[in-house]
NULUMDO-100184 format. One record per atom (N, C-alpha, C, CB): x, y negated, z negated; atom name; chain; residue in three letters. Coordinates in Angstrom, 1 decimal, m for minus. Glycine has a CB too. Layout:
REM residues N
      px      py      pz  atom  chain  res
       X       Y       Z    CA      A  ALA
...
This chain:
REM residues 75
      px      py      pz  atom  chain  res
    m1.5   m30.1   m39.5     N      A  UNK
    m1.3   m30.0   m40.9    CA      A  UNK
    m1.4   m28.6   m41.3     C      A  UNK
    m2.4   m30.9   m41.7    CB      A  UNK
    m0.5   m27.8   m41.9     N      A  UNK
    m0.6   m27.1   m42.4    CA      A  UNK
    m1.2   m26.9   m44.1     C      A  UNK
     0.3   m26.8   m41.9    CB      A  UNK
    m2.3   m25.4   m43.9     N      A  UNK
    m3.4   m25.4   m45.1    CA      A  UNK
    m2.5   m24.3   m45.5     C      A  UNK
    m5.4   m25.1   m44.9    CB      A  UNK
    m2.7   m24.0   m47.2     N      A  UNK
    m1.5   m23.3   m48.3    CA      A  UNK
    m2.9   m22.5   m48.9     C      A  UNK
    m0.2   m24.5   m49.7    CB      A  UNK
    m3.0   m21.1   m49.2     N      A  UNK
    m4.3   m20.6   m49.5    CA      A  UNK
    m4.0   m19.6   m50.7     C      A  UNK
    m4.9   m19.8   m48.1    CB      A  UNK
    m4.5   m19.0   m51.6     N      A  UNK
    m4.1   m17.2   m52.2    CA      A  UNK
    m5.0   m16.7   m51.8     C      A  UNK
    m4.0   m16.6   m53.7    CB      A  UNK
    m4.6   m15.6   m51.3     N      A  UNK
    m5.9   m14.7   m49.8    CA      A  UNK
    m5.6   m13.3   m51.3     C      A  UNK
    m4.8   m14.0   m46.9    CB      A  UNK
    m6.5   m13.0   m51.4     N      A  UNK
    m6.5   m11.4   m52.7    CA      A  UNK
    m6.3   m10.5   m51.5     C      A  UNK
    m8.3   m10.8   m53.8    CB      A  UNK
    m5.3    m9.7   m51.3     N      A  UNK
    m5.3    m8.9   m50.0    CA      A  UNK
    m5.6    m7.1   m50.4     C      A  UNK
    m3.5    m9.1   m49.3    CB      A  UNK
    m5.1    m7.0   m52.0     N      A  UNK
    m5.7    m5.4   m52.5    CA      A  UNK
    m6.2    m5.8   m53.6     C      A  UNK
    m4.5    m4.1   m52.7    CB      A  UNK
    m7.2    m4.5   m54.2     N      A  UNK
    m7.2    m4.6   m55.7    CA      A  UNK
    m6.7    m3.0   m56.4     C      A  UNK
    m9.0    m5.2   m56.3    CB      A  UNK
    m6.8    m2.9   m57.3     N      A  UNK
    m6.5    m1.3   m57.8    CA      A  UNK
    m6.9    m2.0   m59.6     C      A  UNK
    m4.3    m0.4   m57.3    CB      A  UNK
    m6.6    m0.5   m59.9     N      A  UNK
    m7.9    m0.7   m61.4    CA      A  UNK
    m5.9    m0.1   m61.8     C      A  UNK
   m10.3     1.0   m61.7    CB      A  UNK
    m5.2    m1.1   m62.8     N      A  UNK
    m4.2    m0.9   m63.1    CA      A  UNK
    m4.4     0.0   m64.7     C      A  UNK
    m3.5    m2.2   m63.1    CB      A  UNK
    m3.1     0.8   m64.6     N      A  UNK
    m3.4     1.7   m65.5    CA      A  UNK
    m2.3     1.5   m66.7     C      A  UNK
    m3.4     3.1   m64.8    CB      A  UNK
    m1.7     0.4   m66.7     N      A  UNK
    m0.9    m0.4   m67.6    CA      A  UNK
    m1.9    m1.1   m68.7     C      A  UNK
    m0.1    m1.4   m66.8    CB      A  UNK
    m2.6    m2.0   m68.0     N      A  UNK
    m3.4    m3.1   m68.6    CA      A  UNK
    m4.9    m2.6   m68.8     C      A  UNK
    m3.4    m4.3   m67.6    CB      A  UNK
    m5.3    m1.5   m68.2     N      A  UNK
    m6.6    m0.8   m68.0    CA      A  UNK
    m7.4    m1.9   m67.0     C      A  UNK
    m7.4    m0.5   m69.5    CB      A  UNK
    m7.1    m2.7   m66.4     N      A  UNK
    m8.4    m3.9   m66.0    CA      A  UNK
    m8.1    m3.5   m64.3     C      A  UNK
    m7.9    m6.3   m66.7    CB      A  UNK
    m8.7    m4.4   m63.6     N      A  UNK
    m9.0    m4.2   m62.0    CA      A  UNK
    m8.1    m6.0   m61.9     C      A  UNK
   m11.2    m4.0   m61.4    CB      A  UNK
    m6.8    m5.5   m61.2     N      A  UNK
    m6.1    m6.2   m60.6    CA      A  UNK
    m5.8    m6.5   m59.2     C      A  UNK
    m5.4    m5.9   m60.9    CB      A  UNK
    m5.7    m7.6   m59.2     N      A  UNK
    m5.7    m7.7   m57.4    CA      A  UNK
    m4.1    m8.4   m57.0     C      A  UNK
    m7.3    m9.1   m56.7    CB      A  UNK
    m3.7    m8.0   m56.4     N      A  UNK
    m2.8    m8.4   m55.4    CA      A  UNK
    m2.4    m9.8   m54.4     C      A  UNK
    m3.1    m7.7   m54.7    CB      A  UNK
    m2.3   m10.8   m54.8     N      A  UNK
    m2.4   m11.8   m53.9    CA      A  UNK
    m1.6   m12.6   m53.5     C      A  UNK
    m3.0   m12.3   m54.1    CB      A  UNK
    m1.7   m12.8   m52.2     N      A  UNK
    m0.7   m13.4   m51.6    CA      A  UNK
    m0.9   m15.3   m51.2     C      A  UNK
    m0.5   m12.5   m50.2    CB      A  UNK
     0.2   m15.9   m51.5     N      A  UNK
     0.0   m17.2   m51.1    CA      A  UNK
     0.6   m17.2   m49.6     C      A  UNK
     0.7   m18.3   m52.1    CB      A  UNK
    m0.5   m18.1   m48.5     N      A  UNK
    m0.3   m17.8   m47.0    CA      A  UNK
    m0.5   m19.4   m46.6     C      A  UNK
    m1.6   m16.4   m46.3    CB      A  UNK
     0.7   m19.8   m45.3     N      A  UNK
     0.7   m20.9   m45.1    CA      A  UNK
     0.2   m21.0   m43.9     C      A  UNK
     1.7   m21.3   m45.1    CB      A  UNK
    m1.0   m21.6   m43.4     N      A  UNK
    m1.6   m21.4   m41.9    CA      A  UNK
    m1.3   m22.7   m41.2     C      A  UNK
    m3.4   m21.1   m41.9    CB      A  UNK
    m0.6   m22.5   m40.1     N      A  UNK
     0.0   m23.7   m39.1    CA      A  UNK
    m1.8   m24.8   m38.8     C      A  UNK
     0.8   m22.6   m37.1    CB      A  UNK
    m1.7   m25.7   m38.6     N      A  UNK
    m3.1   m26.6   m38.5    CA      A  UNK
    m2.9   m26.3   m36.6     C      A  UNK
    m3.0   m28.7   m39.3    CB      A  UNK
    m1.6   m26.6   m35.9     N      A  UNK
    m2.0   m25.8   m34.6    CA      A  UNK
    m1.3   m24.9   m34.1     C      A  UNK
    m2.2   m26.5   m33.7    CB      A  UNK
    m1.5   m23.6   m34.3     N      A  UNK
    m0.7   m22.8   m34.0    CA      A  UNK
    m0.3   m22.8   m32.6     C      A  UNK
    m1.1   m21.9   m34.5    CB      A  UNK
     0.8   m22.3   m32.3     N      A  UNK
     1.6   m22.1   m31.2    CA      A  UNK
     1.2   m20.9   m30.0     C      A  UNK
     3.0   m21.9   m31.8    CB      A  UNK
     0.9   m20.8   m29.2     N      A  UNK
     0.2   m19.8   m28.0    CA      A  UNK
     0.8   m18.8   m28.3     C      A  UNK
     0.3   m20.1   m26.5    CB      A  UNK
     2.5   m18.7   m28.0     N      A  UNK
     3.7   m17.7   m28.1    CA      A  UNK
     3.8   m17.3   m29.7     C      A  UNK
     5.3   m18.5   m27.6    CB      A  UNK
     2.8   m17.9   m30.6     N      A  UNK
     3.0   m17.1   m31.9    CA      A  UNK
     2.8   m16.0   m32.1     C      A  UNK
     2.6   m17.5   m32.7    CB      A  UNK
     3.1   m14.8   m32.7     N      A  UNK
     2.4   m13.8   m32.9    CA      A  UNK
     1.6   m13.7   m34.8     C      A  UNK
     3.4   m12.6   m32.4    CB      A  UNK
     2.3   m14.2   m35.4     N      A  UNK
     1.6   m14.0   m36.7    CA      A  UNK
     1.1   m15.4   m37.1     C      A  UNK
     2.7   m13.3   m37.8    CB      A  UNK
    m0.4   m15.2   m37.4     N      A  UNK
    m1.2   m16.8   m37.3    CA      A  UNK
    m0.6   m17.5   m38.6     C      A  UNK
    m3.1   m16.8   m37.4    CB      A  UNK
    m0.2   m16.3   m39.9     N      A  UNK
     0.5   m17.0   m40.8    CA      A  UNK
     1.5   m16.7   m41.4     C      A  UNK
    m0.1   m17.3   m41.6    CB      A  UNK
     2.0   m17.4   m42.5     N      A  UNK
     3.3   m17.1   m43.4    CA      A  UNK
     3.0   m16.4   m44.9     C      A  UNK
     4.1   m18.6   m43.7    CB      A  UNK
     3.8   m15.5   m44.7     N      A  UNK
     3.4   m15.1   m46.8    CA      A  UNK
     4.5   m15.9   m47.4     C      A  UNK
     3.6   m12.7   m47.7    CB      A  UNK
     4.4   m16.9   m48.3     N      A  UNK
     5.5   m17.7   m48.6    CA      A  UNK
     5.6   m16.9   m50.6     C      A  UNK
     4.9   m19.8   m48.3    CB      A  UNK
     4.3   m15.9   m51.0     N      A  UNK
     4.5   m15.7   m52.0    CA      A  UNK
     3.5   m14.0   m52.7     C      A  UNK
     4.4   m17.1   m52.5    CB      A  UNK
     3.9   m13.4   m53.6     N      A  UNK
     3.1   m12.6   m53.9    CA      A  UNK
     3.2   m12.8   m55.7     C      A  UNK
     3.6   m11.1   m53.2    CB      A  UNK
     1.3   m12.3   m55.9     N      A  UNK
     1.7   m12.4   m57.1    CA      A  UNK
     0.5   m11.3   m57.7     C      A  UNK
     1.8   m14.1   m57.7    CB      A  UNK
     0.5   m10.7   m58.9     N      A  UNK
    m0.7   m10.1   m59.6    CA      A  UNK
    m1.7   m10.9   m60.3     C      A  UNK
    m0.2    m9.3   m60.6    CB      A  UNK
    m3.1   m10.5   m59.8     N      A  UNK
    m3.8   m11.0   m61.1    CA      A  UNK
    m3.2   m11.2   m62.7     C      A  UNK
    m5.0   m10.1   m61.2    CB      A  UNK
    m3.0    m9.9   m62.9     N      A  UNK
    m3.0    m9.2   m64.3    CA      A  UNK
    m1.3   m10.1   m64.5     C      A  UNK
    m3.1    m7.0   m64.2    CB      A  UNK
    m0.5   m10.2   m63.7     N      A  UNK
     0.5   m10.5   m64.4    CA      A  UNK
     1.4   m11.4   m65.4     C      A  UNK
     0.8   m10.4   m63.8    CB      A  UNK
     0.2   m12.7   m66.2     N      A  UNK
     0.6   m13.3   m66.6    CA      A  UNK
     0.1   m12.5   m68.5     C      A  UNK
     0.1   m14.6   m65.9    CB      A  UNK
    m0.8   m11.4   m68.1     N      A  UNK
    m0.8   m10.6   m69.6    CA      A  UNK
    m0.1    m9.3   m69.6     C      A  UNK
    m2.2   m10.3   m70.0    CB      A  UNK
     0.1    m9.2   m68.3     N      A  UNK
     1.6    m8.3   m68.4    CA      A  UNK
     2.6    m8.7   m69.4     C      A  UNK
     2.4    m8.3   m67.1    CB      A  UNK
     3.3    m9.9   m68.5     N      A  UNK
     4.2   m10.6   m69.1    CA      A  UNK
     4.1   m10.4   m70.9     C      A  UNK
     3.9   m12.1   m68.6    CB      A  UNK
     2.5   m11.2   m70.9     N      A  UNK
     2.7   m11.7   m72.6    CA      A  UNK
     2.6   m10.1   m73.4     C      A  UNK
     1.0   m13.1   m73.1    CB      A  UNK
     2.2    m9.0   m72.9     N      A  UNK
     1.8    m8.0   m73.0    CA      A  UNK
     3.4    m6.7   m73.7     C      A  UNK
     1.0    m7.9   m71.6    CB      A  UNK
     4.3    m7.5   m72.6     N      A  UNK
     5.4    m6.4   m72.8    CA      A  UNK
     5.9    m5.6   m71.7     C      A  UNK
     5.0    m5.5   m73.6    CB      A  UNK
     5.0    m5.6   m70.5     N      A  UNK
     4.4    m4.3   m69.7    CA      A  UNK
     5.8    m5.1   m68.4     C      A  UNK
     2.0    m4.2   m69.1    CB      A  UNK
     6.3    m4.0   m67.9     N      A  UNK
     6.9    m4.6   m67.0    CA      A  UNK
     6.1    m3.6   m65.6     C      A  UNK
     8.7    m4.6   m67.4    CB      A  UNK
     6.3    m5.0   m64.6     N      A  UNK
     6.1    m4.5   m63.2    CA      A  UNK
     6.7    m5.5   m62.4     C      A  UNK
     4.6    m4.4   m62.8    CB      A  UNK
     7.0    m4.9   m61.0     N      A  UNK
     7.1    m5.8   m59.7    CA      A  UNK
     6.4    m6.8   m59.5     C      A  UNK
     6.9    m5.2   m58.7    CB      A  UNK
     5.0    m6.7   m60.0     N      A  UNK
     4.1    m8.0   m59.7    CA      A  UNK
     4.1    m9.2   m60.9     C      A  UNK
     2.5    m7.5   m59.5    CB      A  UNK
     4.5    m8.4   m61.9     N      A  UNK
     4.9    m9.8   m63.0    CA      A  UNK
     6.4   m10.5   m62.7     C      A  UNK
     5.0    m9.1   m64.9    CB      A  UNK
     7.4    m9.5   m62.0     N      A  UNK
     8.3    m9.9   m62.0    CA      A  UNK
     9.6    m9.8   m63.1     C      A  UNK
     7.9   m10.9   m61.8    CB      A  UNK
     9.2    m8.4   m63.4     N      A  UNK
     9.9    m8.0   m64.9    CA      A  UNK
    10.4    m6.3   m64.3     C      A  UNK
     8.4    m7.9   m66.6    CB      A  UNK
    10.0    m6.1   m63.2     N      A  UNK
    10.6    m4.8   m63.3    CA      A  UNK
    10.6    m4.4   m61.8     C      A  UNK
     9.9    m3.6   m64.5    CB      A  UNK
    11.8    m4.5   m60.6     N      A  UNK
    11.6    m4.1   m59.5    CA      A  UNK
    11.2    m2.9   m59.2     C      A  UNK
    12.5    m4.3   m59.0    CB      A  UNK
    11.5    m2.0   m60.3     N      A  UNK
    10.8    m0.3   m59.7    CA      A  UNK
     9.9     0.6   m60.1     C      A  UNK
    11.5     0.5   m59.7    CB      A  UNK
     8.8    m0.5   m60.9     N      A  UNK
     7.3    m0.1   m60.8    CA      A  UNK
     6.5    m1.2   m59.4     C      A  UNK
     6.6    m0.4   m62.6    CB      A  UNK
     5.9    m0.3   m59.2     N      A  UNK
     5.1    m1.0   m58.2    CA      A  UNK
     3.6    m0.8   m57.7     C      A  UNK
     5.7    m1.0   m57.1    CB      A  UNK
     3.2    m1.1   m58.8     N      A  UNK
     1.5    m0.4   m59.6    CA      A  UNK
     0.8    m0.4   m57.5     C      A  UNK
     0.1    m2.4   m61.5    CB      A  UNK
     1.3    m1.4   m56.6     N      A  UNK
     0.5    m1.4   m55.1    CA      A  UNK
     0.9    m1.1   m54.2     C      A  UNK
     0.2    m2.4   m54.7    CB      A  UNK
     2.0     0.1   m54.5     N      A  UNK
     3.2     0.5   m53.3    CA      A  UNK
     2.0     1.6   m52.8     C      A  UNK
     5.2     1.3   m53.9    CB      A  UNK
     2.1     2.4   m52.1     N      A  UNK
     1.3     3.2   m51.5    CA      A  UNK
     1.7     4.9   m51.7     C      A  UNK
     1.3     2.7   m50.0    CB      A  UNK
């Protein structure tokens, strides 16, 4: 059976919203994984804490899904 999780993989203190945002990914973990696998899971999604008051906010980003070329977690 496969388990469906949001693992918070970064955070950063965003300077849009002023608040501490985290990064998270929804990850699909096989119930038995395969010997010849190499990656134990799937990222099936990404999303921001902050991004649902982005949205209501105005603020566009990659993690709300309003703007591909900010990317408040690119490196």
């Amino acid at each position: 059976m496969t388990q469906v999780d949001w693992i918070t993989v970064s955070k950063i203190q965003c300077k849009r919203t002023g608040e501490e945002a985290a990064l998270l990914e929804q990850r699909a973990y096989l119930g038995d994984p395969l010997p010849d696998v190499c990656q134990p899971y799937k990222v099936l999604a990404r999303k921001c804490s902050t991004g649902e008051a982005c949205n209501l906010s105005g603020f566009s980003c990659r993690w709300a899904y309003t703007n591909p070329n900010y990317a408040p977690f690119a490196l």
